[in-house]
C-alpha positions in Angstrom: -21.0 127.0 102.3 -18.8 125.3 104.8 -15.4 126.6 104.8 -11.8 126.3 107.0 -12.6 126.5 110.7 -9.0 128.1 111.3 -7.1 129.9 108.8 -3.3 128.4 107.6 -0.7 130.4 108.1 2.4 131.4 105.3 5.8 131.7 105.0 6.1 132.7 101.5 3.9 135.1 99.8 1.2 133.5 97.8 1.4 135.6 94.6 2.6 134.7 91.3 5.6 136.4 90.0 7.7 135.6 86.6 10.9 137.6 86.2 12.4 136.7 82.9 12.8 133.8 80.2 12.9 130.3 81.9 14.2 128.0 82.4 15.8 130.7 84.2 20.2 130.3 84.3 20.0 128.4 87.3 17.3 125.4 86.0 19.4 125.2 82.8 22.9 124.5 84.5 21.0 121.8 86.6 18.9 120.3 83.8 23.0 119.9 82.2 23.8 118.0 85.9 20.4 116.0 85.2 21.0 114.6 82.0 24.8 113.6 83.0 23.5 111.3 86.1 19.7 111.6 86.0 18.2 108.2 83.6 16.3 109.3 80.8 13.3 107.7 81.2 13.0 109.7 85.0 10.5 112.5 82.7 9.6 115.9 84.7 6.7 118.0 83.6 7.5 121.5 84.3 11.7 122.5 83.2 12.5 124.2 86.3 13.7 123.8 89.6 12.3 124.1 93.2 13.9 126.2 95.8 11.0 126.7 98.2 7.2 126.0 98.1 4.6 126.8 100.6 0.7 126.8 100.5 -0.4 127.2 96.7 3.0 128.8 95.6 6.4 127.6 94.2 9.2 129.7 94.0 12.0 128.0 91.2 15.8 128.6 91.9 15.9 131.8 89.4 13.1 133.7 91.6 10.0 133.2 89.9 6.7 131.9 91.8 4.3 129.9 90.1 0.8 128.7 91.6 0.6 125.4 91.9 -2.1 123.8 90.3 -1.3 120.3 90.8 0.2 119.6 94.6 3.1 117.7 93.7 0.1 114.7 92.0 -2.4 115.6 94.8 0.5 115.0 97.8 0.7 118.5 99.6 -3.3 118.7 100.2 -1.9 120.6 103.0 0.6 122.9 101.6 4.5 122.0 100.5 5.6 123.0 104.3 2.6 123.0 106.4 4.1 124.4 110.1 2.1 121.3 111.8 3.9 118.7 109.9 7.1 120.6 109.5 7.0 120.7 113.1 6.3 117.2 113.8 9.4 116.1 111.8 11.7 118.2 113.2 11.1 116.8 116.6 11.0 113.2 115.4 14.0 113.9 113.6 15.8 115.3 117.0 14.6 111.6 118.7 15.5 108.9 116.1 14.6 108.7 112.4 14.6 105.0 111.6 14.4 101.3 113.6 12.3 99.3 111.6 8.9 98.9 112.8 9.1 94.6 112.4 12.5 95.0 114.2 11.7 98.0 117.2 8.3 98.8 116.9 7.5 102.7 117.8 4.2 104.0 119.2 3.7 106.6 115.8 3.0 103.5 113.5 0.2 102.2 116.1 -1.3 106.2 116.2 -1.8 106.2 112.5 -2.9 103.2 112.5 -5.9 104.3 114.6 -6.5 107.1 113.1 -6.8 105.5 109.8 -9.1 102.8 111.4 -11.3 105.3 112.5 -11.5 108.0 109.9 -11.8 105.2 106.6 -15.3 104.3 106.1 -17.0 101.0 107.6 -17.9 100.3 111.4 -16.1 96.8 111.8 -13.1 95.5 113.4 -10.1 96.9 111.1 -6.6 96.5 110.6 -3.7 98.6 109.0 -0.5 98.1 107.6 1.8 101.2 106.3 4.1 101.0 103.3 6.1 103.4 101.4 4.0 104.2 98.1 1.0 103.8 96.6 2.0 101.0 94.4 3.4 99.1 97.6 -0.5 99.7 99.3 -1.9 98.0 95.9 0.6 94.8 95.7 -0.3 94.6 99.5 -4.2 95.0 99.3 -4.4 92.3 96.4 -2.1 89.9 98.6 -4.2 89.6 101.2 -7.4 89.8 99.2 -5.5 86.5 97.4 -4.7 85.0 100.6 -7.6 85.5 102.9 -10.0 84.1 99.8 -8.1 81.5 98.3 -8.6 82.5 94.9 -6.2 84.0 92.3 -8.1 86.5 89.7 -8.4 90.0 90.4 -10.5 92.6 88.1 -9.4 96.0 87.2 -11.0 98.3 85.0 -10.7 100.8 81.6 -8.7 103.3 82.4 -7.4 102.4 85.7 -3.9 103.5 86.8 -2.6 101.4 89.8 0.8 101.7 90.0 4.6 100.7 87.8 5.6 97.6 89.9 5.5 94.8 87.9 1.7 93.7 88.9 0.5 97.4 89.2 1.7 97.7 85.6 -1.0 94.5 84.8 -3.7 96.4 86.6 -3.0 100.2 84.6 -4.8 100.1 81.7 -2.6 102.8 80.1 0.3 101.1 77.7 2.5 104.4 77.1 4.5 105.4 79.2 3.8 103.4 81.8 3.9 99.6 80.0 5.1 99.5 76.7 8.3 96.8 76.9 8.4 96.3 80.5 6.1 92.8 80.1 5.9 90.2 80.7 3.1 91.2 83.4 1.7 89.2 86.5 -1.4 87.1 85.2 -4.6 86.2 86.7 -5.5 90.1 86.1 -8.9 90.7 83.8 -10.3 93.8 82.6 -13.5 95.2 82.5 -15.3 98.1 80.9 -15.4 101.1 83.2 -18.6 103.6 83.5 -17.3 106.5 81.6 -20.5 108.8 81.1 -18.6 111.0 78.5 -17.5 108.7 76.5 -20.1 105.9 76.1 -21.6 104.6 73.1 -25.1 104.7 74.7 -25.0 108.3 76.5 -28.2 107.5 78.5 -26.8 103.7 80.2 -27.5 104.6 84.0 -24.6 103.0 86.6 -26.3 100.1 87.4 -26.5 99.4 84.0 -22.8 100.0 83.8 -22.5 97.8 86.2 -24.1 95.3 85.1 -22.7 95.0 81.8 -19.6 94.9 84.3 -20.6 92.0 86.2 -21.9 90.1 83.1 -18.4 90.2 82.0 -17.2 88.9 85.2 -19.6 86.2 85.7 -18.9 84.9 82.0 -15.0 85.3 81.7 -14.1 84.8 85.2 -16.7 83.4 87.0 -16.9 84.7 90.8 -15.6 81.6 92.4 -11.9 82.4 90.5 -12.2 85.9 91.4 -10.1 87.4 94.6 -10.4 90.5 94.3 -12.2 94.0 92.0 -9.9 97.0 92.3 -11.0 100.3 91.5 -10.3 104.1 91.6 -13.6 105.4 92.8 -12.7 108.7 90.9 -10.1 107.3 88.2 -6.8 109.5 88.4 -4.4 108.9 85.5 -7.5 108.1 83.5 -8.8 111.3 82.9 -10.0 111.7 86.8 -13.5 110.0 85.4 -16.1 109.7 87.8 -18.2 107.1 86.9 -22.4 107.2 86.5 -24.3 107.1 90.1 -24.9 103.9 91.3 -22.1 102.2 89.3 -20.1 101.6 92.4 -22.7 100.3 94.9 -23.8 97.7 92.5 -20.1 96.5 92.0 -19.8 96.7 95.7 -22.8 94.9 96.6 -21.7 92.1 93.7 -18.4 91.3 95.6 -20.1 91.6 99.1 -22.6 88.8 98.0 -19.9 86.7 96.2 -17.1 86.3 98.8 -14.6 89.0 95.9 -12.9 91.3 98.0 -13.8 95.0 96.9 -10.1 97.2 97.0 -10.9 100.8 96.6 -7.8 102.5 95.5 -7.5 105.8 97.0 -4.0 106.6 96.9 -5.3 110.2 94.8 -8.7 110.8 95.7 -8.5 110.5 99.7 -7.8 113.0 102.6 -10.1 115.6 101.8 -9.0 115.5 97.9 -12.6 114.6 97.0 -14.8 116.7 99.6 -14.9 113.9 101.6 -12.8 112.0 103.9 -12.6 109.8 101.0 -14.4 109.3 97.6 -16.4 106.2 98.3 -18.1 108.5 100.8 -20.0 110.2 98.3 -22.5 107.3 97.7 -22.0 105.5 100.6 -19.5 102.7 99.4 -17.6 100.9 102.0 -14.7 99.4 100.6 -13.5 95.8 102.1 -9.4 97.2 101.9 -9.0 100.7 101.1 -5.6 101.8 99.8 -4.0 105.3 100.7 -0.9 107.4 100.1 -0.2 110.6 98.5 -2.4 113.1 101.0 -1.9 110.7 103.6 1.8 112.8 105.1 2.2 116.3 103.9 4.5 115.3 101.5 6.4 112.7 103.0 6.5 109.2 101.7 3.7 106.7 103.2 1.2 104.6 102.3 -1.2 102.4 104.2 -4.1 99.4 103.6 -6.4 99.4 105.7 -9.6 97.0 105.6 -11.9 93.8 107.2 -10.1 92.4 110.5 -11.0 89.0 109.7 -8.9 89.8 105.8 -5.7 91.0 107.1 -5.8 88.6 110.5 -5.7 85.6 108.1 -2.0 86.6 106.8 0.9 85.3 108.6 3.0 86.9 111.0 5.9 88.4 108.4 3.6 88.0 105.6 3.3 91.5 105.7 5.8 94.5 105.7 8.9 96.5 104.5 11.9 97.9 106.0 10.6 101.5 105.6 7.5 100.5 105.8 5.6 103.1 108.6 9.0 104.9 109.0 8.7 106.9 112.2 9.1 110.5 110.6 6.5 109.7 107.7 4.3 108.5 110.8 4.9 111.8 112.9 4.3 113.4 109.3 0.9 112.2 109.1 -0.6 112.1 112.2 0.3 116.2 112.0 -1.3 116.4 108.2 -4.4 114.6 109.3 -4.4 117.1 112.1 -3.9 120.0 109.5 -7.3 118.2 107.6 -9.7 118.4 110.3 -8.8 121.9 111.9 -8.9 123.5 109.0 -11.7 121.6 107.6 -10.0 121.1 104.5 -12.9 118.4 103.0 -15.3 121.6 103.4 -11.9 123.5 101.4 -12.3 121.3 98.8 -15.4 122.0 97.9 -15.6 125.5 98.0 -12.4 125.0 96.0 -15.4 123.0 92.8 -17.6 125.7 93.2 -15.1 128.1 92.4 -13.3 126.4 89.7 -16.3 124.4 88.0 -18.5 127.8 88.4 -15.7 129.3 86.3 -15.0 126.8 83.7 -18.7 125.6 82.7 -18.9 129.5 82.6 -16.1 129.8 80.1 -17.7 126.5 78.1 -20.7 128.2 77.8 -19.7 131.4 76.1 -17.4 129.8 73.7 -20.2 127.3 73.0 -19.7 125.6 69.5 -16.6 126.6 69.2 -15.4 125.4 72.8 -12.5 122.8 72.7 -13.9 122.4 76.1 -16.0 118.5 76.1 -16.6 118.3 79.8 -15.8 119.7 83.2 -15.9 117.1 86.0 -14.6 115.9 88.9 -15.6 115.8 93.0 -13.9 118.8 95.7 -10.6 119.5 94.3 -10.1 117.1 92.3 -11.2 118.4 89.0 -10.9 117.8 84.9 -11.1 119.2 81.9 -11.5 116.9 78.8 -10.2 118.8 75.9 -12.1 117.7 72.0 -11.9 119.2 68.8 -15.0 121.6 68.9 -18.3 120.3 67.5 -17.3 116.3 68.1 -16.0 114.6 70.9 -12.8 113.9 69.6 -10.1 113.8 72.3 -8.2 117.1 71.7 -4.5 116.0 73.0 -2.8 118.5 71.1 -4.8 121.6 72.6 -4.3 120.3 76.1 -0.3 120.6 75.8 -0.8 124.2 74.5 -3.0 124.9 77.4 -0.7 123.8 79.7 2.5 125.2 78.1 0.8 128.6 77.8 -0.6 127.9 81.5 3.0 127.4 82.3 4.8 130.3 80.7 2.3 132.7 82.5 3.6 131.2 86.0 0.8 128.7 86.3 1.7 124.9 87.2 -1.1 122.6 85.7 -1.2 118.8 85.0 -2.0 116.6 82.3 -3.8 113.4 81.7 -6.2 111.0 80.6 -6.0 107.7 78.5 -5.9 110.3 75.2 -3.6 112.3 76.9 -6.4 115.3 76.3 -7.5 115.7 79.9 -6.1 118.9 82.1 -6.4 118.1 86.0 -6.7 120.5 88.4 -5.1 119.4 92.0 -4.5 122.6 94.1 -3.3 122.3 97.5 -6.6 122.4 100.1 -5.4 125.6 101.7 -5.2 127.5 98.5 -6.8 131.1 99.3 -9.5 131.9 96.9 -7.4 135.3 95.4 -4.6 132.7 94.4 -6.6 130.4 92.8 -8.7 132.4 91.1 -5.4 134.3 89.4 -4.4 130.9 88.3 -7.9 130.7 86.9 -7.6 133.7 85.1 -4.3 132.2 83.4 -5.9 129.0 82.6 -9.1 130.9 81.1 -6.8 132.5 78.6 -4.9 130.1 77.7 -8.6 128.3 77.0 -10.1 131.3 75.3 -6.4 131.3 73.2 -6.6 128.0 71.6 -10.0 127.9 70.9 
């Protein structure tokens, strides 16, 4: 089993402590400030408030310490104040923390630039531009993908979660919350059935038959000659982290290579490490025409990046492309330290100790309870990992049994996450450096929690 090649170091103590009720005195009074100047529809999963974080823990401003389950949405792979990248900001900070890159260029937006070039998966001439977001990275990757072809449709798929801009909303399948009365939505966008394996009709359709049925539906509707661009999750985040049948994305790949459609793989959750891999098309060998990133990418800082063909990106204007922020030097310095973090402390060989630990666990846990399990599936790549929650016996999604689990989860001092198009999936996102004894305590708490609803 391969595991960290140097071990991370710890401010804080990475134990879970709860000391009363909470939200805790402090949290309430701020939750009062929040709902005074904070708008409404800004929601927050977990009632309490941060006052440090470090490696797998988060202590809240009333003294407790909960594990953290969920890596601010898979951001701090490297911990909440990794020393590497806290170090690299403070002396960028000292030095200058903004000129705009498209006004003063600076040499740390060329260095990640080349170190996304080299670490993303094809062996052609690349480009890079860096954003802010991951919604930013999308709009981006289907501009040029629009540009460089000509064409206007792009494809996205069941499921898919892209983004709340205004086209990002057109490509997330999902309607509530992220949709519902914010249309009308950019057109040109189609969508097309995803491979699901849990949930399809036919439990025995392979991925290239998937895929097919995928590209049939393409070739009818569409027709390839119309279409830009297919963008995908290659592990589906706000979805219900699906990972689709083997061989489903090679066959859409090798579709768009032979039809001129520009294949986006949107990475913005699954990459840097997250999957067990550098990133999740790695796993069968997929290489992406643009490949968008964010999230991982900083330790926590905001950036985002495309990064893709030479001949795509070369074909845009000069100032077609860019943002004020975008590549802001202290998110650069940020980076280049986190990526650093990631390979000398082997954190894609982390993450999959991380799935034997967990999924060893939790199939273990579905097996005992057996009939009676409200547990439908385990699944997921490294650490990034599900559970899809059904009313026991069927496969009906079980949405009311995953807020329990993570509200019981949570009272116990355990930060977990929802999701899934049913809103019945728990995701498990711990931070790459986790240490076993911590995870597996936040295990434990999850287990009961499990045990207790069904």
């Amino acid at each position: 089993m391969t595991i960290q090649t140097t071990q991370p170091q710890f401010r804080l103590e990475q134990k879970r402590k709860i000391t009363g009720d909470f939200p805790g005195p402090k949290s309430t009074e701020l939750n009062a400030r929040r709902a005074a100047v904070v708008a409404k529809g800004v929601a927050s999963a977990v009632p309490v408030y941060v006052a440090d974080a470090d490696g797998g823990i988060v202590h809240d401003v009333d003294g407790n310490s909960f594990i953290d389950l969920g890596a601010g949405i898979a951001v701090t792979s490297v911990g909440a104040s990794d020393p590497a990248v806290v170090g690299a900001v403070k002396e960028q900070v000292e030095h200058f923390t903004h000129t705009c890159f498209m006004v003063t260029p600076y040499e740390g937006y060329i260095a990640v630039a080349e170190k996304l070039n080299a670490i993303t998966p094809g062996d052609f001439e690349k480009r890079t531009v860096l954003f802010n977001s991951g919604a930013e990275a999308v709009e981006n990757a289907v501009k040029v993908a629009r540009l460089a072809t000509g064409r206007n449709a792009v494809v996205a798929f069941d499921h898919a979660y892209h983004g709340r801009t205004n086209l990002t909303m057109a490509l997330t399948a999902k309607t509530m919350p992220y949709k519902a009365n914010f249309g009308p939505f950019a057109p040109e966008v189609y969508r097309i059935p995803m491979s699901y394996p849990f949930r399809e009709e036919n439990p025995s359709i392979t991925g290239a038959e998937a895929a097919q049925r995928a590209i049939t539906m393409m070739e009818k509707q569409i027709g390839a000659d119309s279409l830009a661009a297919i963008i995908i999750e290659p592990i589906q985040g706000e979805g219900g982290f699906i990972v689709p049948a083997e061989g489903f994305l090679p066959a859409i790949a090798d579709w768009a290579r032979e039809n001129g459609v520009v294949f986006i793989a949107d990475e913005v959750q699954s990459g840097f490490c997250r999957t067990g891999e550098w990133f999740a098309v790695n796993h069968e060998g997929v290489v992406p025409d643009i490949i968008t990133m964010a999230k991982g990418i900083a330790g926590g800082m905001p950036l985002s990046a495309i990064t893709g063909r030479a001949d795509l990106f070369d074909a845009v204007h000069p100032g077609g492309l860019g943002g004020t922020y975008g590549g802001n030097p202290v998110a650069c310095a940020a980076a280049i330290a986190a990526i650093g973090t990631m390979e000398e402390q082997d954190l894609a060989g982390r993450a999959r100790h991380i799935e034997e630990i967990v999924t060893t666990r939790l199939r273990a846990v579905q097996a005992d309870l057996g009939s009676h399990s409200v547990i439908g599936e385990v699944r997921g790549r490294g650490a990034m990992l599900a559970i899809e929650l059904v009313v026991p016996g069927t496969n009906t999604p079980h949405a009311e049994a995953t807020k329990a689990i993570a509200a019981s989860c949570l009272q116990e001092g355990v930060i977990i996450l929802t999701c899934g198009t049913y809103g019945n999936v728990i995701r498990l996102l711990p931070p790459l450096v986790i240490g076993d004894e911590l995870l597996n305590d936040g295990l434990d708490v999850l287990e009961a929690a499990i045990r207790a609803v069904t």
